[in-house]
ZAFINU-458525 format. One line per 3 residues: their letters; for each residue x, y, z of N, C-alpha, C. Coordinates in nm, 4 decimals. Example, Ala and Ser with C-alpha at 12.3 -4.5 7.8 and 13.67 -1.06 7.14 Angstrom:
% ZAFINU-458525
AS> 1.3190/-0.5690/0.7800/1.2300/-0.4500/0.7800/1.3200/-0.3300/0.7800; 1.2850/-0.2250/0.7080/1.3670/-0.1060/0.7140/1.2900/0.0030/0.7870 .
//
This chain:
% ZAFINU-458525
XXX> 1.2838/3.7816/1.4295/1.3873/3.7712/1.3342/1.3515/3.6638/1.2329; 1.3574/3.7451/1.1559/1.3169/3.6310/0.9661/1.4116/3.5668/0.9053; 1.4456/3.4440/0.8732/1.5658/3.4294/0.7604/1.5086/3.4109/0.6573 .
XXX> 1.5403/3.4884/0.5487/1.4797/3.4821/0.4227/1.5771/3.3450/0.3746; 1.5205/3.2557/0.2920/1.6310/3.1322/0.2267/1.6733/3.1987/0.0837; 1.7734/3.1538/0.0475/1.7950/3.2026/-0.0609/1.7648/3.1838/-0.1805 .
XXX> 1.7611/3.3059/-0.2722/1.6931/3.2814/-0.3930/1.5975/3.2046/-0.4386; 1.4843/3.2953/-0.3070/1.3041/3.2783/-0.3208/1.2574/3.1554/-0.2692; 1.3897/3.0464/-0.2226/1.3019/2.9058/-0.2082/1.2248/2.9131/-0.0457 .
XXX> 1.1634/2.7904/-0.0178/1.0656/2.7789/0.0851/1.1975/2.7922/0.1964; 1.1848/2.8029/0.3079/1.2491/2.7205/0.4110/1.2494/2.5711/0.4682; 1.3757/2.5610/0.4816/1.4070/2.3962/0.4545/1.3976/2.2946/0.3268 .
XXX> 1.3449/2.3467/0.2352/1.4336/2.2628/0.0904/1.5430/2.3053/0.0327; 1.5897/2.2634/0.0011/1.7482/2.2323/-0.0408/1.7252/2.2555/-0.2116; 1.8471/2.3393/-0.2802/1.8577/2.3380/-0.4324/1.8807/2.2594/-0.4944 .
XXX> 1.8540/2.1308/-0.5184/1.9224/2.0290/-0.5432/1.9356/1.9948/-0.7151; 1.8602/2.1202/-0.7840/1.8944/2.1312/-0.9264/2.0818/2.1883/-0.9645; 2.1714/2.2412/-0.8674/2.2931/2.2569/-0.8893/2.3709/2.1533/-0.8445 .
XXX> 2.3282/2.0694/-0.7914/2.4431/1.9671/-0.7167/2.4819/1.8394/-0.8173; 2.6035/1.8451/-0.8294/2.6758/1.7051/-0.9249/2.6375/1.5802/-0.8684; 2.6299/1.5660/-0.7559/2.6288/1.4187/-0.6953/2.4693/1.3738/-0.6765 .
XXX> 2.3897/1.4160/-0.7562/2.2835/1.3442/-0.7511/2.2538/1.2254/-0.7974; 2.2392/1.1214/-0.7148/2.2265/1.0068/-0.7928/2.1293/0.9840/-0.8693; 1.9877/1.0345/-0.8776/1.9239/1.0185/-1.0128/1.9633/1.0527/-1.0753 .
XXX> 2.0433/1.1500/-1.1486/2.0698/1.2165/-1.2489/2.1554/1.1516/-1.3354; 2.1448/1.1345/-1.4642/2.2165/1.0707/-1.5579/2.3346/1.1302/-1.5952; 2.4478/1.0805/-1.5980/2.5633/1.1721/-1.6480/2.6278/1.1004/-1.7817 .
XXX> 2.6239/1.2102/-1.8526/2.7071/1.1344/-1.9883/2.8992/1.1794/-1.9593; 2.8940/1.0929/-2.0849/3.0617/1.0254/-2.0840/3.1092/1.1793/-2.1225; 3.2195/1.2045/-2.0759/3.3056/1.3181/-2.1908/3.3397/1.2543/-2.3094 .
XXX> 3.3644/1.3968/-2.4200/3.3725/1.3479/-2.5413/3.5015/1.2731/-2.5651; 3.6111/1.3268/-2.5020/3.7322/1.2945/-2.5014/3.6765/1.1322/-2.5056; 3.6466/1.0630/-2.3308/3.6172/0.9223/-2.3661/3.5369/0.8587/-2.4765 .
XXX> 3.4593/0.8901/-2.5395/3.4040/0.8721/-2.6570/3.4861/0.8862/-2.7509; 3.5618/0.9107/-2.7407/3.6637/0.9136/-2.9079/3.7973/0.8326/-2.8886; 3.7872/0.8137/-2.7449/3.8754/0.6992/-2.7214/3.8061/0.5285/-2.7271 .
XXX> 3.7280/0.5484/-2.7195/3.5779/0.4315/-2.7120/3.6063/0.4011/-2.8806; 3.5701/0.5426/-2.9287/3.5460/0.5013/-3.0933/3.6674/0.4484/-3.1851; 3.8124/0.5559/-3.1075/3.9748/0.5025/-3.1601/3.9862/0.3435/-3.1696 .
XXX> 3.9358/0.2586/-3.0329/3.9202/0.1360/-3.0081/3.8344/0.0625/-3.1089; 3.7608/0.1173/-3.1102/3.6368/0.0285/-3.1858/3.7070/0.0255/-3.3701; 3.7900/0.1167/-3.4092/3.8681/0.1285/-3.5183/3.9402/0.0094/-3.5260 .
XXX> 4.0716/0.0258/-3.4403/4.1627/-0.0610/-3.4401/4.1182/-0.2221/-3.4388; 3.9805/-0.1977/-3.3297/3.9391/-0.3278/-3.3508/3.8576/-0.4318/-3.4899; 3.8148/-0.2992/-3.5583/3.7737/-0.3499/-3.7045/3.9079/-0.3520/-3.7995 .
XXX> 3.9803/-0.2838/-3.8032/4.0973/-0.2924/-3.8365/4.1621/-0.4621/-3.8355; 4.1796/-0.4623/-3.6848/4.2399/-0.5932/-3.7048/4.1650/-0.7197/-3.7160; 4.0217/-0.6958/-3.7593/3.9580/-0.8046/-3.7885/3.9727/-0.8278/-3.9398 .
XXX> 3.9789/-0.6903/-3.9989/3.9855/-0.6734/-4.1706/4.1718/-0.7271/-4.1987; 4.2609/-0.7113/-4.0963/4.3746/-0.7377/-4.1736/4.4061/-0.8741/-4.1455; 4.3162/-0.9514/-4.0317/4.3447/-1.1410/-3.9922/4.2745/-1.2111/-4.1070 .
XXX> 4.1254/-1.1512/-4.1263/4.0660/-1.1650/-4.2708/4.1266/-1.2013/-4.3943; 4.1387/-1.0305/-4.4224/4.2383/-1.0734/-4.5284/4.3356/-1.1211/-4.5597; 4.4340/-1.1633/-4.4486/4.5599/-1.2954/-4.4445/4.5247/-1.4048/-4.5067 .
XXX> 4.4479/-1.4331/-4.4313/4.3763/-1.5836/-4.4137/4.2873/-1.5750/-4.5520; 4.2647/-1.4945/-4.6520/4.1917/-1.5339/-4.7593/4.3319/-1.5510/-4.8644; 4.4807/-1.5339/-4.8240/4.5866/-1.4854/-4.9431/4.6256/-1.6939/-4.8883 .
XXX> 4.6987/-1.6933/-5.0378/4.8445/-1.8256/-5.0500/4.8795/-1.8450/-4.9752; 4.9384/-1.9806/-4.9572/4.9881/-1.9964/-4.8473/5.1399/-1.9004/-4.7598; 5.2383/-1.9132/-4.8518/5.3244/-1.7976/-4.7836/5.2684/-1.6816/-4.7336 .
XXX> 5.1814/-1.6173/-4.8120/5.1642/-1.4964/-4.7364/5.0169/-1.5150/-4.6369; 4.9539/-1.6076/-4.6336/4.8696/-1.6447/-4.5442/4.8972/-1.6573/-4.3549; 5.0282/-1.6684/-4.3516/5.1374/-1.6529/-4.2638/5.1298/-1.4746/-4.1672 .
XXX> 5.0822/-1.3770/-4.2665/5.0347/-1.2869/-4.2129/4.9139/-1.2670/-4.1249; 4.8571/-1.4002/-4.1124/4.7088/-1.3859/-4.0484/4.7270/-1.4262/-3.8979; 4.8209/-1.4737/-3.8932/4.8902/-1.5645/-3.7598/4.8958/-1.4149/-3.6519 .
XXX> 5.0022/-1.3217/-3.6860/5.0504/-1.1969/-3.5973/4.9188/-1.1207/-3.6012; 4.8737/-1.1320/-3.7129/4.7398/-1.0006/-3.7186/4.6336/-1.1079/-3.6023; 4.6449/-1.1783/-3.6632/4.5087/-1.2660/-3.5306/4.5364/-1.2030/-3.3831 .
XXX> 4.6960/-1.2063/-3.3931/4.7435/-1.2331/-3.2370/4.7350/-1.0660/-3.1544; 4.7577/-0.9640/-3.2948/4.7216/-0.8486/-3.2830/4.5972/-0.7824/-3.2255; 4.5051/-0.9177/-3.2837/4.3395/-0.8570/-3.2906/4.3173/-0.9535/-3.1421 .
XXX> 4.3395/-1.0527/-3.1139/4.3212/-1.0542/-2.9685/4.3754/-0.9744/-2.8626; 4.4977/-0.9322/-2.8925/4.5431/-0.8120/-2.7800/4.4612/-0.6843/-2.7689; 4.4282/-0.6555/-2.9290/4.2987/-0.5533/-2.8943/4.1646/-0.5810/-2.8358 .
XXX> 4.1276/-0.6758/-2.8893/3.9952/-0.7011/-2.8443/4.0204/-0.7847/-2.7152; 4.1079/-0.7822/-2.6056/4.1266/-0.7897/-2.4598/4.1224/-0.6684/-2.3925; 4.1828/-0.5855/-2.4367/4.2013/-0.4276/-2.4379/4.0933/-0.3600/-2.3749 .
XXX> 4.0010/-0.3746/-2.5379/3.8286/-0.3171/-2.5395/3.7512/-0.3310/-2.4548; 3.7979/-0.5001/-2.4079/3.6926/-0.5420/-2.2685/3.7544/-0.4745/-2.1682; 3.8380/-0.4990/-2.1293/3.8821/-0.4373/-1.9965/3.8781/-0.2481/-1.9922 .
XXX> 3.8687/-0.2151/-2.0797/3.8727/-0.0562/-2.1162/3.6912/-0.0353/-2.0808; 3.6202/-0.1477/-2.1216/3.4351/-0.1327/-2.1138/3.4216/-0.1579/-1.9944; 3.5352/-0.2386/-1.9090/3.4367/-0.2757/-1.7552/3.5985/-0.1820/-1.6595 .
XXX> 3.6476/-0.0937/-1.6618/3.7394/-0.0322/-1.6499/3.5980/0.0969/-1.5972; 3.5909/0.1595/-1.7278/3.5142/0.2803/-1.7553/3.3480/0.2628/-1.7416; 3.3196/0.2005/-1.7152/3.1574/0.1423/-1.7806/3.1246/0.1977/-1.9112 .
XXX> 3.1927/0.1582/-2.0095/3.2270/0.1949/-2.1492/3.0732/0.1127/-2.1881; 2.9848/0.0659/-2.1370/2.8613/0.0163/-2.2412/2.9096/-0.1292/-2.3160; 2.7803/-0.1356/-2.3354/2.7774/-0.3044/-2.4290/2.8493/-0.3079/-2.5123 .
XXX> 2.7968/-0.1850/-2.6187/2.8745/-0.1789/-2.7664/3.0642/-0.1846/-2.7230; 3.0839/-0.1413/-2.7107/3.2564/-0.1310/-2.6731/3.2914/-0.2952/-2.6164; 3.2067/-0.3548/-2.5075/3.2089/-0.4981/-2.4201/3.2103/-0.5822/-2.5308 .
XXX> 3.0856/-0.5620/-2.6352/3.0953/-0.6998/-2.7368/3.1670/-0.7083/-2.8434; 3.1936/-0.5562/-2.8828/3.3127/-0.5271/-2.9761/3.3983/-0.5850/-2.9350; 3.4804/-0.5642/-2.8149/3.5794/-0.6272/-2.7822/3.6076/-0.8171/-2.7504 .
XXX> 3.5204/-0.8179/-2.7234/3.5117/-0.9848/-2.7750/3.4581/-1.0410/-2.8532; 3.3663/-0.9666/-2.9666/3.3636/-1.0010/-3.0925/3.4852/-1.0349/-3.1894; 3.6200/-0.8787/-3.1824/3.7027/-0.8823/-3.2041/3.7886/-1.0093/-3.2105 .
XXX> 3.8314/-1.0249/-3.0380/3.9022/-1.1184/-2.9890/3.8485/-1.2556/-3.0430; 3.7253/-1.3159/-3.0693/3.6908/-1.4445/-3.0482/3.6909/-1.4253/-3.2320; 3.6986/-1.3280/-3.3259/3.7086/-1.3637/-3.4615/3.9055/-1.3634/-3.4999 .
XXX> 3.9482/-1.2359/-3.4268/4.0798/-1.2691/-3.5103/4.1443/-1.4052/-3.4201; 4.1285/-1.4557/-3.3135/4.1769/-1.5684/-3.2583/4.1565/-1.6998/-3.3511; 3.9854/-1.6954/-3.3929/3.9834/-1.7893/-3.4897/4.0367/-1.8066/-3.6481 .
XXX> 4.0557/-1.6648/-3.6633/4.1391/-1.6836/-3.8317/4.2746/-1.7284/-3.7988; 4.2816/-1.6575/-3.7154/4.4488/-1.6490/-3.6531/4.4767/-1.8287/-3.6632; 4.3859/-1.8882/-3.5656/4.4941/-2.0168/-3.5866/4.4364/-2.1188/-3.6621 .
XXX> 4.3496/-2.0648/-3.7380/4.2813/-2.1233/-3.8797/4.4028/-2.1871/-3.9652; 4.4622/-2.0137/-3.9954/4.5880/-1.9870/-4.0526/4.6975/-2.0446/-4.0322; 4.7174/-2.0558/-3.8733/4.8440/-2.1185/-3.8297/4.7881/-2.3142/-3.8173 .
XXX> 4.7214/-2.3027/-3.7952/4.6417/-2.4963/-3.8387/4.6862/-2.4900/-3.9904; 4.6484/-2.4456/-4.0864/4.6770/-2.4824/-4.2255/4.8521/-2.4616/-4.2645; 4.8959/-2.3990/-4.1766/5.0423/-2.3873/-4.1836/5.1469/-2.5157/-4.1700 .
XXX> 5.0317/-2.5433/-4.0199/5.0927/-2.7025/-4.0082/5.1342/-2.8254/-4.0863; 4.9868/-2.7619/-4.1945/5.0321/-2.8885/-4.3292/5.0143/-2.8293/-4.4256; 5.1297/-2.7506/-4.4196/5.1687/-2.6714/-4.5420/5.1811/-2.7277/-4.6972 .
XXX> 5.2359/-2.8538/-4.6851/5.2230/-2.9314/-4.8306/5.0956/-2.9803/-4.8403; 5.0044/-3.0186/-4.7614/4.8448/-3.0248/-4.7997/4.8093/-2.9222/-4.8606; 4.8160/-2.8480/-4.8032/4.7066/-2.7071/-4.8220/4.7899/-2.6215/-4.9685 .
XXX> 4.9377/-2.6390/-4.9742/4.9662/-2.5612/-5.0999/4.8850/-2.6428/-5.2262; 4.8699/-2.7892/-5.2070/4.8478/-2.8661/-5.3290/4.6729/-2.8466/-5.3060; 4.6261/-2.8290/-5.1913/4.4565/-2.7940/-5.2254/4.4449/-2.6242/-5.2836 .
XXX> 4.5115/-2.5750/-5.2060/4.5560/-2.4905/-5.3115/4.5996/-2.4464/-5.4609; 4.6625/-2.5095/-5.5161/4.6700/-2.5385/-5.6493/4.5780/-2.6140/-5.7077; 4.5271/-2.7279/-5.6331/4.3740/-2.7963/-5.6986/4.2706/-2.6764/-5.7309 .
XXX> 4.2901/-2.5712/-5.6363/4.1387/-2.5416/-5.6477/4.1800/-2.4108/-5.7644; 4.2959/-2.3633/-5.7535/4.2995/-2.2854/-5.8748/4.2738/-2.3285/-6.0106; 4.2798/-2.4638/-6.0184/4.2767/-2.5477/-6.1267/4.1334/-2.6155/-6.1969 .
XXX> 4.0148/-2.6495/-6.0479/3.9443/-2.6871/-6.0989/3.7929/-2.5694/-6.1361; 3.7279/-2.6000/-6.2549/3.6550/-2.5245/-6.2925/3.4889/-2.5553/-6.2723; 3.5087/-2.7298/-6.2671/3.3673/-2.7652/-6.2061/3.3404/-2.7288/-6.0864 .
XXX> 3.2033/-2.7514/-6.0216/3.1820/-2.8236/-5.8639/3.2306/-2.9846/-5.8563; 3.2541/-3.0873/-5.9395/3.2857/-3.2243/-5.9112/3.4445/-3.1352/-5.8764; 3.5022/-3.1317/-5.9733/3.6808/-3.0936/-5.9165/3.6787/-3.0451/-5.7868 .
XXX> 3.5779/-2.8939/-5.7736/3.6384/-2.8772/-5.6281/3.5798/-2.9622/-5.4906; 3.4860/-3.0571/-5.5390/3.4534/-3.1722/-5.4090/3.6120/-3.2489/-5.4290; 3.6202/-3.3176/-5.5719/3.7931/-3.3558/-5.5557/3.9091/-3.3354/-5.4672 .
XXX> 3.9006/-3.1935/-5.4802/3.9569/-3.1093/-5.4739/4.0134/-3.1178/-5.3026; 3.8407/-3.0940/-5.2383/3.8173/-3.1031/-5.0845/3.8473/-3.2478/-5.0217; 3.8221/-3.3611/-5.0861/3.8576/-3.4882/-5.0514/3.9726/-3.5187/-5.0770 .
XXX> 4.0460/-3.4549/-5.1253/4.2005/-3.4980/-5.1215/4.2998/-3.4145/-5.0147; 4.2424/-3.3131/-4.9970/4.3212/-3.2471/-4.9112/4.2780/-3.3003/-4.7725; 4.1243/-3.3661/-4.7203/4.0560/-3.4047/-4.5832/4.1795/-3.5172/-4.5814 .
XXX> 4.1799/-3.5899/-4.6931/4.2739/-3.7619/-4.6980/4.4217/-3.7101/-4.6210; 4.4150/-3.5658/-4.7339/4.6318/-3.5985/-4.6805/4.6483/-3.5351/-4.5179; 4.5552/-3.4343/-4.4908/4.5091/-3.4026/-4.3785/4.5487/-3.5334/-4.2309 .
XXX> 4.4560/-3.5948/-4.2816/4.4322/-3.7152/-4.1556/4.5052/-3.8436/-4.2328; 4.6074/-3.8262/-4.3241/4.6382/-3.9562/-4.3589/4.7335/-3.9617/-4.2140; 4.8392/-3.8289/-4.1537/4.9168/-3.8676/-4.0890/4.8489/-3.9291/-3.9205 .
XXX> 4.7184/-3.9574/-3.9339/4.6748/-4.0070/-3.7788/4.6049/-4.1613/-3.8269; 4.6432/-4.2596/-3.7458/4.6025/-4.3898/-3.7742/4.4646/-4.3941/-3.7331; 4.4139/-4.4736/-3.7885/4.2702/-4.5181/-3.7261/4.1775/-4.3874/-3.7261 .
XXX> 4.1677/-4.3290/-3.8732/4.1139/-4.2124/-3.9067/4.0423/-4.2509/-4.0724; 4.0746/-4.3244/-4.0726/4.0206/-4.3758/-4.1953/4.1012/-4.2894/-4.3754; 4.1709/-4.2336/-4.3370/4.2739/-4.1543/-4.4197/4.3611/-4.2354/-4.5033 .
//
C-alpha cells in the first residue's frame, strides 16, 4: 500500500509556501493601517504649522499658539503610542515626537512671552519700528533689561 502525498510533493515535507504563520516571511501592514499611519502623520504636521504660525502673529493673537502647542503634544503622544501599539515603524515613532517636542516648545515659547506681556508688546512695537540692525540690537537689549529687570541680582 502506497500513499501518494499530495499534489506531487516528496513524502514527509510539508507545503509550507501556503501557511500564514511563517515566521520568516515578511508581512506588510494593511492599507487601511497605512492611511491611518498617514491621517496621523497629517494632523501631526498640521499642528506643527498652526503652533508655528501663532507664535510668529502679535501678541494678542500669539495667544493662539498656547492651545495649538497643547494640541500638537496630544497628537504627537498619540503617534508614539499608535507606533509602539502597532509596530507602526520609525517614521510614525519620530514623527510623533518630533511633533510633540516642537509644538511643546512654541507652545510655551508663546505662553513665556505672555507672561510679560508689556515687555514683549513694546519689543514688539520696537521692532516694527526699527529699520537698522543697531535699532533692532536696541531693540533686543531693552526687552532682555525689562525681561530680568523683575529678578534681583540679574544685572537688569
Amino acid at each position: 500500500m502506497t500513499a501518494t502525498p499530495p499534489s506531487g510533493q516528496r513524502p514527509g515535507k510539508e507545503e509550507q509556501s501556503s501557511r500564514s504563520d511563517d515566521p520568516g516571511r515578511k508581512r506588510s501592514r494593511p492599507s487601511e493601517s497605512l492611511a491611518a499611519d498617514a491621517r496621523w502623520l497629517g494632523w501631526g504636521l498640521l499642528a506643527i504649522v498652526l503652533t508655528w504660525g501663532g507664535f510668529q502673529l502679535q501678541l494678542p493673537l500669539k495667544l493662539l499658539a498656547v492651545p495649538a502647542g497643547l494640541a500638537g503634544v496630544a497628537v504627537g503622544t498619540f503617534m508614539v503610542i499608535r507606533a509602539v501599539r502597532t509596530k507602526a515603524g520609525a517614521m510614525l515613532l519620530l514623527s510623533g515626537v518630533f511633533t510633540a517636542l516642537s509644538c511643546g516648545l512654541f507652545g510655551v515659547s508663546a505662553g513665556a512671552q505672555a507672561l510679560f506681556w508689556e515687555a514683549t508688546s513694546e519689543f514688539e512695537a520696537c521692532t516694527d519700528r526699527a529699520v537698522t540692525d543697531r535699532a533692532l540690537n536696541q531693540c533686543q537689549q531693552e526687552y532682555e533689561d525689562a525681561i530680568l529687570r523683575p529678578f534681583p541680582g540679574t544685572g537688569g
